[in-house]
C-alpha positions as CSV (number, residue, x, y, z in Angstrom):
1,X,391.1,-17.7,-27.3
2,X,388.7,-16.5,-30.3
3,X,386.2,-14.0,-30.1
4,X,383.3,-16.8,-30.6
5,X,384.8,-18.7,-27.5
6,X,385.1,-15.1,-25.6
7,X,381.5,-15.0,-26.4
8,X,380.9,-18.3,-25.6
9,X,382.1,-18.1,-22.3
10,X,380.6,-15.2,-21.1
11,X,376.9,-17.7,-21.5
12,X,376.1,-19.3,-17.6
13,X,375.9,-22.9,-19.2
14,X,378.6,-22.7,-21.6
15,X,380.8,-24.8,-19.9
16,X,378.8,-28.0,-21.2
17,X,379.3,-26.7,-24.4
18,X,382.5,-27.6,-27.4
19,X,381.4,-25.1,-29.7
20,X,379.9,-21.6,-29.7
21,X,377.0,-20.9,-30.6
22,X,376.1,-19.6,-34.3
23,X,375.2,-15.9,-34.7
24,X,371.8,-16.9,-36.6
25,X,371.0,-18.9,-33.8
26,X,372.2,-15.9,-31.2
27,X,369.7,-13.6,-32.5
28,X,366.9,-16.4,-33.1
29,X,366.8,-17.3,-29.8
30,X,367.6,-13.9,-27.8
31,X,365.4,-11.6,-26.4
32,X,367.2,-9.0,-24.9
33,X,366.1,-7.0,-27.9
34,X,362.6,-6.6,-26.2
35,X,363.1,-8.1,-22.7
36,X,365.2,-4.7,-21.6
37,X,361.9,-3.4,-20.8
38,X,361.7,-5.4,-17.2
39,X,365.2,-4.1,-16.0
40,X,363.3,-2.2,-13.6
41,X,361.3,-5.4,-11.9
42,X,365.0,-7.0,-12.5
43,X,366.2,-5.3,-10.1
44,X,363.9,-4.8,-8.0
45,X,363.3,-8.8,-7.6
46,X,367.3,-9.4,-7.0
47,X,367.4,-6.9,-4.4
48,X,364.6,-8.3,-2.7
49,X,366.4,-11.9,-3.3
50,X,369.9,-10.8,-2.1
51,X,368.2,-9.0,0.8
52,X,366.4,-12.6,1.8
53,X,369.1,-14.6,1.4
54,X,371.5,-12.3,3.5
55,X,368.8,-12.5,6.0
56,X,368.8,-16.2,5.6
57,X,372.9,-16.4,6.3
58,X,373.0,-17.7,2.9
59,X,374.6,-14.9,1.5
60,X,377.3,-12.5,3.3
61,X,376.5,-8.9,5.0
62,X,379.5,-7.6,2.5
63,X,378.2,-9.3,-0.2
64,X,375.1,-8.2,0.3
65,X,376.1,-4.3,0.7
66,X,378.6,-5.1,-2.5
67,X,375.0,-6.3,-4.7
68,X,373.1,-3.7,-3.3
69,X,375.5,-0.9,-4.3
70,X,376.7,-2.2,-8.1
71,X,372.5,-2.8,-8.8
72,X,372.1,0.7,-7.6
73,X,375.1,1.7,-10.0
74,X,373.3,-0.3,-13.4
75,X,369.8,1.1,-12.5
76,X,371.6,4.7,-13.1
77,X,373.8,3.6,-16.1
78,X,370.1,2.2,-17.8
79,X,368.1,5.1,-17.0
80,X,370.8,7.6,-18.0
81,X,371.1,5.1,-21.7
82,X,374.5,4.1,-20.6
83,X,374.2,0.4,-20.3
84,X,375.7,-1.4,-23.2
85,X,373.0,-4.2,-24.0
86,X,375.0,-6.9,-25.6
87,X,372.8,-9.7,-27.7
88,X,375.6,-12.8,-26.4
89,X,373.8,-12.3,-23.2
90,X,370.7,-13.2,-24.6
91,X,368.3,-11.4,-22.0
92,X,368.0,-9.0,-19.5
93,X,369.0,-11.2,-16.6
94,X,372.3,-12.5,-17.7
95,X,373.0,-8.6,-19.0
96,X,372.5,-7.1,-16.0
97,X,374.2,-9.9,-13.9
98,X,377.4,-9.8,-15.8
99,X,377.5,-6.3,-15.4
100,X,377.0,-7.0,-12.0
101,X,379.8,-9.4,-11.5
102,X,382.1,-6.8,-13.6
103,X,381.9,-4.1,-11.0
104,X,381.4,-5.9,-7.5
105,X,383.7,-9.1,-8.4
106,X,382.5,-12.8,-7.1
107,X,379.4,-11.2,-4.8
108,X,377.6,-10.5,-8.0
109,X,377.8,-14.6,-9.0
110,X,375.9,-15.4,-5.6
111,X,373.6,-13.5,-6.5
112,X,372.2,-16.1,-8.5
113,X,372.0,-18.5,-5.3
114,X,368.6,-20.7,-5.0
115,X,366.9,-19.4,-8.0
116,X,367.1,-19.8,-11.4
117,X,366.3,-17.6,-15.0
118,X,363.1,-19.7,-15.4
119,X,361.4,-18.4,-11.6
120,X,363.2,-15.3,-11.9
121,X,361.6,-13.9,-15.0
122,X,357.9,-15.3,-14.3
123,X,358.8,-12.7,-11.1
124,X,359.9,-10.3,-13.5
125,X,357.2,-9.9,-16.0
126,X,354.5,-10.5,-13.1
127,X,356.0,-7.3,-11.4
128,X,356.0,-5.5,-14.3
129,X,352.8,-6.3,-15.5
130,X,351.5,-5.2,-12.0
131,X,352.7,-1.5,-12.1
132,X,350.9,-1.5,-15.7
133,X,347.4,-2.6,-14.8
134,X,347.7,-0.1,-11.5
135,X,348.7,2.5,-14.6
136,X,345.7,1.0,-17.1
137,X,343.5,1.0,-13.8
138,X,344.6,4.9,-13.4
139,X,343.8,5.6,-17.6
140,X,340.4,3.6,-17.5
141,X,339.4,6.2,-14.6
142,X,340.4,9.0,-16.4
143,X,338.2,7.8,-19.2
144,X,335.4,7.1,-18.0
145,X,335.6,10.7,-15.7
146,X,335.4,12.6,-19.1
147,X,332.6,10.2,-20.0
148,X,330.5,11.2,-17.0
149,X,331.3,15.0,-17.5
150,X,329.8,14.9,-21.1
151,X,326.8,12.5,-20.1
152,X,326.1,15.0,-17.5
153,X,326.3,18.4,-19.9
154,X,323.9,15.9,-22.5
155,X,322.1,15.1,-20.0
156,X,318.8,16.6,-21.7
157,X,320.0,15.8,-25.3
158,X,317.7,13.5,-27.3
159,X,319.0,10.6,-29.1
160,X,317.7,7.9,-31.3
161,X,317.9,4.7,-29.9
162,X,318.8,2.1,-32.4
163,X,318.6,-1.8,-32.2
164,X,319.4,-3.1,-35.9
165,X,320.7,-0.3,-36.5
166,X,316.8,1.1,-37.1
167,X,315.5,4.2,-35.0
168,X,314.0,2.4,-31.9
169,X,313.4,4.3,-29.1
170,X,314.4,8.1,-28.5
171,X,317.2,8.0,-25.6
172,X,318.8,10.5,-23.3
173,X,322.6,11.0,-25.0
174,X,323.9,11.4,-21.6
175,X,322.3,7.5,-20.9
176,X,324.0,6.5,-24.0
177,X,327.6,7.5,-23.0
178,X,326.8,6.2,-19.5
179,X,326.4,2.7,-21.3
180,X,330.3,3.1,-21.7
181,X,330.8,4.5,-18.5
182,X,329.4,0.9,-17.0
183,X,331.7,-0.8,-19.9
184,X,334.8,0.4,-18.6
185,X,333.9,0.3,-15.2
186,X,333.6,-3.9,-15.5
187,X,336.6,-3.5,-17.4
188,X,338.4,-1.7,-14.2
189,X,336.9,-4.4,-11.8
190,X,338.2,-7.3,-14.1
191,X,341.7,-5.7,-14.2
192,X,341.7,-5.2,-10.5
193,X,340.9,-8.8,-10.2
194,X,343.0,-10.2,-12.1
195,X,345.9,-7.9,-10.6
196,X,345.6,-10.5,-7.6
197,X,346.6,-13.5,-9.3
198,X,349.3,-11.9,-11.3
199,X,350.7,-10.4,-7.6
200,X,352.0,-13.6,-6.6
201,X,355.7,-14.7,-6.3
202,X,357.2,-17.4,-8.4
203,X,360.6,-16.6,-7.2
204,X,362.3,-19.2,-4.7
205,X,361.0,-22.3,-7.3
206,X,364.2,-22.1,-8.9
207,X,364.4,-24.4,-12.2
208,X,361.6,-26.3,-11.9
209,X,362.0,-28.3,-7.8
210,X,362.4,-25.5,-5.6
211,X,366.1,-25.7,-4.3
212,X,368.1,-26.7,-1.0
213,X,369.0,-23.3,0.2
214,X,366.4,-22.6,3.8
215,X,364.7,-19.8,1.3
216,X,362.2,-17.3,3.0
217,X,360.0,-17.3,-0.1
218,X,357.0,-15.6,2.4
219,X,359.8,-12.4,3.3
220,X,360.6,-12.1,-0.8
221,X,356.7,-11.6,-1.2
222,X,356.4,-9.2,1.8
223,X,359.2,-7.3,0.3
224,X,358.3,-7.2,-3.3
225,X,354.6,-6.2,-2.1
226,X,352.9,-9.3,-3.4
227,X,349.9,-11.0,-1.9
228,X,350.8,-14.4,-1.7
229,X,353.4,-17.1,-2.9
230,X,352.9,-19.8,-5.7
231,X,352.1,-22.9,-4.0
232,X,354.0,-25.8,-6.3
233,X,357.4,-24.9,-8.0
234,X,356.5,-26.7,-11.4
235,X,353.5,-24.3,-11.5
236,X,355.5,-21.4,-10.7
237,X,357.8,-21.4,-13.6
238,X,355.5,-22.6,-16.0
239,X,352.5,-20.8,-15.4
240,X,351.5,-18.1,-17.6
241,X,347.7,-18.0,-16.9
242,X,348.4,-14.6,-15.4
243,X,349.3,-13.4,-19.2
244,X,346.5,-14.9,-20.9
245,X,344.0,-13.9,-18.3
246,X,344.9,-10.0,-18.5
247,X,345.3,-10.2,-22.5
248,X,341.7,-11.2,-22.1
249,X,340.6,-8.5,-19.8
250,X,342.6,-6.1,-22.2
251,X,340.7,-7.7,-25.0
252,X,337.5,-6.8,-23.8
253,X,339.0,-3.2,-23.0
254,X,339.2,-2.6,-26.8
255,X,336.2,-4.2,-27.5
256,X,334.2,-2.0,-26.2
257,X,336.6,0.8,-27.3
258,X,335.7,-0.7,-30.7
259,X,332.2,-0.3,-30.1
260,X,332.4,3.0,-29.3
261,X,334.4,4.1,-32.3
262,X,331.8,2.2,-34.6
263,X,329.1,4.9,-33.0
264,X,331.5,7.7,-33.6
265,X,332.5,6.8,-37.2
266,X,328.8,6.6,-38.6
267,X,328.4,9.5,-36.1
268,X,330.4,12.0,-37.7
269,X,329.5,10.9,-41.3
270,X,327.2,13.5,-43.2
271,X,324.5,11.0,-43.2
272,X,324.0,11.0,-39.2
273,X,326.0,15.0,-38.3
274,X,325.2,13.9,-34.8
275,X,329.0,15.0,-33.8
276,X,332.5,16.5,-34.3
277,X,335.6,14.9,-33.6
278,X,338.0,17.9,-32.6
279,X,341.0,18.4,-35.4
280,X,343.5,17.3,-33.5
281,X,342.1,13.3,-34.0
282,X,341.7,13.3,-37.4
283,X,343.5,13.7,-40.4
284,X,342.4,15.1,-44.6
285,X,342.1,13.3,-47.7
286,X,345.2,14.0,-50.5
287,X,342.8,13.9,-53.1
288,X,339.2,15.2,-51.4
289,X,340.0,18.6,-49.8
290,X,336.6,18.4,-47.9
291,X,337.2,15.2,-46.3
292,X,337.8,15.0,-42.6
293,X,338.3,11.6,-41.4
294,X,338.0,10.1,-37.9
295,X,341.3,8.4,-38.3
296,X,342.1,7.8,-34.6
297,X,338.9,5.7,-33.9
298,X,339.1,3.6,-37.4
299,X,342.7,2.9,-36.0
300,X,341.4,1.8,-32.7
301,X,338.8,-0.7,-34.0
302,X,341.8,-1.6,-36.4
303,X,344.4,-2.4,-33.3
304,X,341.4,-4.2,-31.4
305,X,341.9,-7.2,-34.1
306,X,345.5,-6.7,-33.1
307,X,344.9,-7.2,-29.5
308,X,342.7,-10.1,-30.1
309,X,345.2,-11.9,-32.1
310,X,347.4,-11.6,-29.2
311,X,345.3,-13.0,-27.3
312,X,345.2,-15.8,-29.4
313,X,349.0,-16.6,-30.1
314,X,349.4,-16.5,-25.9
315,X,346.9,-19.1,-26.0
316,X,348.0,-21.5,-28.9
317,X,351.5,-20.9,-27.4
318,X,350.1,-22.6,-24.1
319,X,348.0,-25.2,-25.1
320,X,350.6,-28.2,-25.7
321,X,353.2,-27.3,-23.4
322,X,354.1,-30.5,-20.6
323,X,355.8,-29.2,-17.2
324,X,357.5,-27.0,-16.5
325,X,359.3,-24.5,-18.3
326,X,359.8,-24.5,-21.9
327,X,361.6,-21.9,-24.3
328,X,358.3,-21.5,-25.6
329,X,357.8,-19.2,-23.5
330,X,360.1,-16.6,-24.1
331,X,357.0,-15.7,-27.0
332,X,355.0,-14.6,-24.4
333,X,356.6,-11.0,-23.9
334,X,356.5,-10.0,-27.4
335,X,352.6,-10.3,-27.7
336,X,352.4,-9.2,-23.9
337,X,354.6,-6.1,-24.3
338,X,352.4,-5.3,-27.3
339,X,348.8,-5.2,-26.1
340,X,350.3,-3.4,-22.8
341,X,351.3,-0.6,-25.3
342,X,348.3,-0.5,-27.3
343,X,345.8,-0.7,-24.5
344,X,347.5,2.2,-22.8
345,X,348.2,4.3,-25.8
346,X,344.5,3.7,-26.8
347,X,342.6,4.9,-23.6
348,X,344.8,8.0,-23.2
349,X,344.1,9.1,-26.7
350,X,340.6,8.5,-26.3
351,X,340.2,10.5,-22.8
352,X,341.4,13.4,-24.9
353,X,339.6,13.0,-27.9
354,X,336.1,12.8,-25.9
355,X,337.2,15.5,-23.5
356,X,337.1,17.7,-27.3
357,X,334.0,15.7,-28.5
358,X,331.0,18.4,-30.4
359,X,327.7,17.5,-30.0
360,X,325.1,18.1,-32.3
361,X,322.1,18.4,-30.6
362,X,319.7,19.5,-33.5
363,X,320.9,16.6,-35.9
364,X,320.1,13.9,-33.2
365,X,317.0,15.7,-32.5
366,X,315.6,15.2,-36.0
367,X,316.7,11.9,-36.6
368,X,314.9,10.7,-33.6
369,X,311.8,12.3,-35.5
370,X,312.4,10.1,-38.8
371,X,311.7,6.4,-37.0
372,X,308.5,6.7,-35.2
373,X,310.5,6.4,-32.2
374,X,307.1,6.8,-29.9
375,X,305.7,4.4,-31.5
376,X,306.1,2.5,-28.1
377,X,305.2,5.2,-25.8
378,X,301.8,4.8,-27.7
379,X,301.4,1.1,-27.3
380,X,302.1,1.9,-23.6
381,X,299.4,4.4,-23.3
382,X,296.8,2.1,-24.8
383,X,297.8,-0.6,-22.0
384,X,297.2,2.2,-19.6
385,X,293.8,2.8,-21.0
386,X,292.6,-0.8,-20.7
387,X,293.9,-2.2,-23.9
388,X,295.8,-5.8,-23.6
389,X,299.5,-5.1,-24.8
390,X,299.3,-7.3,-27.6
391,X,296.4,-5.5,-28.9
392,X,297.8,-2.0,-28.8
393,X,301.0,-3.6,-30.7
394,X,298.6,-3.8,-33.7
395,X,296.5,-0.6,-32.9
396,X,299.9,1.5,-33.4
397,X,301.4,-0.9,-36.2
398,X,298.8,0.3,-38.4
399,X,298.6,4.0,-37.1
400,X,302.2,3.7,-37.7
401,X,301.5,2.4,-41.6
402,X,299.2,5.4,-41.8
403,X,301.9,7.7,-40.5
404,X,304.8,6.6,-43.1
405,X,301.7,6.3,-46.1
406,X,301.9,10.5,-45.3
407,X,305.5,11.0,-44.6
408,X,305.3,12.1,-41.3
409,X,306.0,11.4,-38.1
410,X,303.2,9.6,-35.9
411,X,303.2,13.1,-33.6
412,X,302.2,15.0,-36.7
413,X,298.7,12.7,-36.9
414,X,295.4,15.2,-35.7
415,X,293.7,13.5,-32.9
416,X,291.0,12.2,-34.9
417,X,293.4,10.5,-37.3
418,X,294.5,8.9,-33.8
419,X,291.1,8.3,-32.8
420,X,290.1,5.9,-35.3
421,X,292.7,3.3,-34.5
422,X,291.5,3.4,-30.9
423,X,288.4,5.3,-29.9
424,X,290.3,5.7,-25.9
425,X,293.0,8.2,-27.5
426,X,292.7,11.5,-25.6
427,X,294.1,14.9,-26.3
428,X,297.1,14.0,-23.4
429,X,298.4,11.4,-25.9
430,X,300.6,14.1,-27.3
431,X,302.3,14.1,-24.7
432,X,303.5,10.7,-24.8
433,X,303.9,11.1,-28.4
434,X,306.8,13.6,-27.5
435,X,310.2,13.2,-27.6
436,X,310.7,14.8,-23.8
437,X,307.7,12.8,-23.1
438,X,309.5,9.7,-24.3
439,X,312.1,10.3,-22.4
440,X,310.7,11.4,-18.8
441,X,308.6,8.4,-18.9
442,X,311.2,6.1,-18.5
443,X,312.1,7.5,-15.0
444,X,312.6,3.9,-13.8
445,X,316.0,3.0,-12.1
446,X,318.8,2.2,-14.9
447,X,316.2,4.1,-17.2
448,X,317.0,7.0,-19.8
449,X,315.4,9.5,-18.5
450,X,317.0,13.1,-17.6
451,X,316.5,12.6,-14.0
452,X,318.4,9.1,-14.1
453,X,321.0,10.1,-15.8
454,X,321.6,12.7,-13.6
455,X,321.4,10.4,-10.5
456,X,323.5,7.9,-12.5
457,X,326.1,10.7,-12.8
458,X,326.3,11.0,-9.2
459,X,326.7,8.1,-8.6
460,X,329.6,7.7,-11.0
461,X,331.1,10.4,-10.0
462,X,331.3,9.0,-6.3
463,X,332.9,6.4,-7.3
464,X,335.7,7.9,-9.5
465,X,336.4,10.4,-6.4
């Protein structure tokens, strides 16, 4: 017999088959290459499978004890790098069952009873993908923990506010981080949710049918920990919402990660010096010895696109596929595996690079002084005097004209200068016209004042506990 025919034989269909298949098509089609990475949920599914079906009668006590001790034996040989992953056995299942059937004999081909590769590894990457949104659940705490701790040591830090990118409104910097904070925190309750529908067992739907074996498809679920067990084979094996909904809730995991490195990049330019990315996060110029560049966050808004596209190719994979299972879908892991990766890589190196985070309280201070960001607090004490909002909007636009004609700031006006927009103004506007003043008049719940943030802290921090 000829090596190709060895080969050949060693496939679970080839019996159909009068010819081997080619080597281009071997590694075309294969995905053992990537796939190794679910050896653990493997296993874990085909114990729970050979446990049921031994319960069941289907499958012998010494058959049972034979499968449980040679997967026990390959889970070593993987995690000590001695399994040989061979590319004719195109994945992880049929690898790990052959090596299976080569050291416990015929038990390890029952094994296979009442379920098929196309249930068996939705199982598989639904496990997997389980124990790595209960990891990304862990990381997005962590995050948002160090972004608490700052917001509450900023708590007192002035800010400017931008919308258009224009000097708006002066904010607590401890408020803006907290804007994060409640980012991430949807972010955590969307991965938690969707952690439910990806917890479900497809296992026991076999090819496509379900099978004739009496399967205890309710005992598999207890066993594997899952909540629940999908309802209609065809759906089982074919469904890959659970992919494309995480991808999405990932997706909006480095959006906002995006975001946030936006703010830090103009941040750390010489044009805002509002903060200092420790050295550790960013890297020198070959050319510019001054330069210090924040590579790690223009790398993270970089792999967001990444993440999105993703999220985009799971889609387009999905979108003209008939029942059930198609090959297709072996394309799913690649992209899945990927944003898994990136997404967790991601928030850990951003945990650590804001744990190190320098904040400049003096440059933020005097850019909030730049934009006539009172200008509102002004309107608002007009309103309090009598004057119909609308009104006061033009009262201060021109005060505000009169402030920029000087080149100063609409604090630095005398109180006469005030008084002729508005004969009401009073010596106490200066204190709205301050930047603390600003501030501690917006002590309004969800508001940006010190005392807020300090209460929103609190509350946080309860609920990171």
């Amino acid at each position: 017999m000829s090596d190709n025919q060895l080969a050949n034989k060693s496939q679970a269909w080839s019996a159909l088959f009068s010819e081997p298949m080619s080597d281009l098509v071997k590694r075309y089609t294969a995905s053992v290459g990537f796939d190794q990475r679910l050896w653990r949920a493997d296993i874990a599914g085909s114990l729970a499978h050979a446990e049921m079906l031994a319960a069941q009668g289907i499958l012998s006590t010494e058959d049972h004890a034979a499968i449980q001790r040679g997967l026990g034996e390959i889970a070593a040989e993987i995690e000590a790098g001695q399994f040989e992953w061979k590319l004719d056995l195109e994945d992880v299942h049929l690898n790990i069952e052959a090596r299976l059937t080569e050291r416990v004999g015929i038990a390890g081909k029952r094994l296979h009873t009442g379920r098929s590769r196309n249930d068996q590894v939705a199982t598989d990457v639904r496990l997997w993908l389980r124990g790595e949104i209960d990891e990304i659940g862990g990381l997005l705490k962590a995050l948002q923990t160090v972004m608490v701790e700052k917001a509450s040591e900023h708590a007192d830090v002035i800010l400017p506010g931008f919308t258009h990118l224009q000097v708006a409104q002066p904010v607590s910097f401890g408020h803006h981080l907290l804007a994060y904070v409640e980012m991430f925190a949807r972010d955590a309750e969307r991965m938690g949710d969707t952690r439910k529908r990806v917890n479900r067992l497809p296992l026991g739907a076999a090819a496509l049918a379900g099978t004739s074996y009496p399967l205890d498809r309710e005992r598999v679920a207890k066993t594997l920990g899952m909540e629940g067990v999908c309802q209609n084979s065809l759906d089982a094996v074919s469904d890959r919402d659970f992919a494309i909904e995480f991808s999405s809730a990932a997706t909006l995991v480095m959006l906002h990660i995006s975001r946030l490195s936006e703010e830090l990049i103009l941040w750390m330019s010489q044009n805002f010096g509002f903060i200092a990315l420790p050295d550790a996060f960013c890297t020198g110029s070959s050319i510019m010895p001054q330069k210090k560049n924040p590579d790690v966050p223009e790398l993270a808004r970089g792999k967001t696109g990444r993440v999105v596209g993703h999220l985009v190719g799971l889609v387009t994979l999905m979108k003209g596929q008939p029942l059930a299972y198609n090959k297709d879908n072996q394309e799913d892991k690649e992209p899945l595996f990927d944003t898994v990766d990136t997404l967790k890589d991601t928030l850990r190196i951003f945990a650590d690079m804001l744990a190190g985070l320098t904040v400049k309280p003096e440059a933020m201070r005097a850019a909030a002084l730049k934009g006539h960001a009172t200008a509102t607090d002004l309107a608002d004490y007009l309103v309090k005097k009598g004057v119909a909002f609308r009104d006061a909007h033009e009262v201060v636009a021109h005060a505000v004209k009169t402030a920029t004609a000087k080149g100063v700031d609409l604090a630095a006006l005398t109180l006469e200068e005030l008084k002729t927009f508005d004969a009401r103004v009073e010596a106490d506007v200066f204190d709205v016209l301050s930047l603390e003043g600003s501030l501690n008049a917006r002590n309004v719940l969800g508001g940006t004042a010190p005392a807020q943030v300090r209460a929103q802290v609190a509350r946080h921090r309860a609920r990171l506990v």
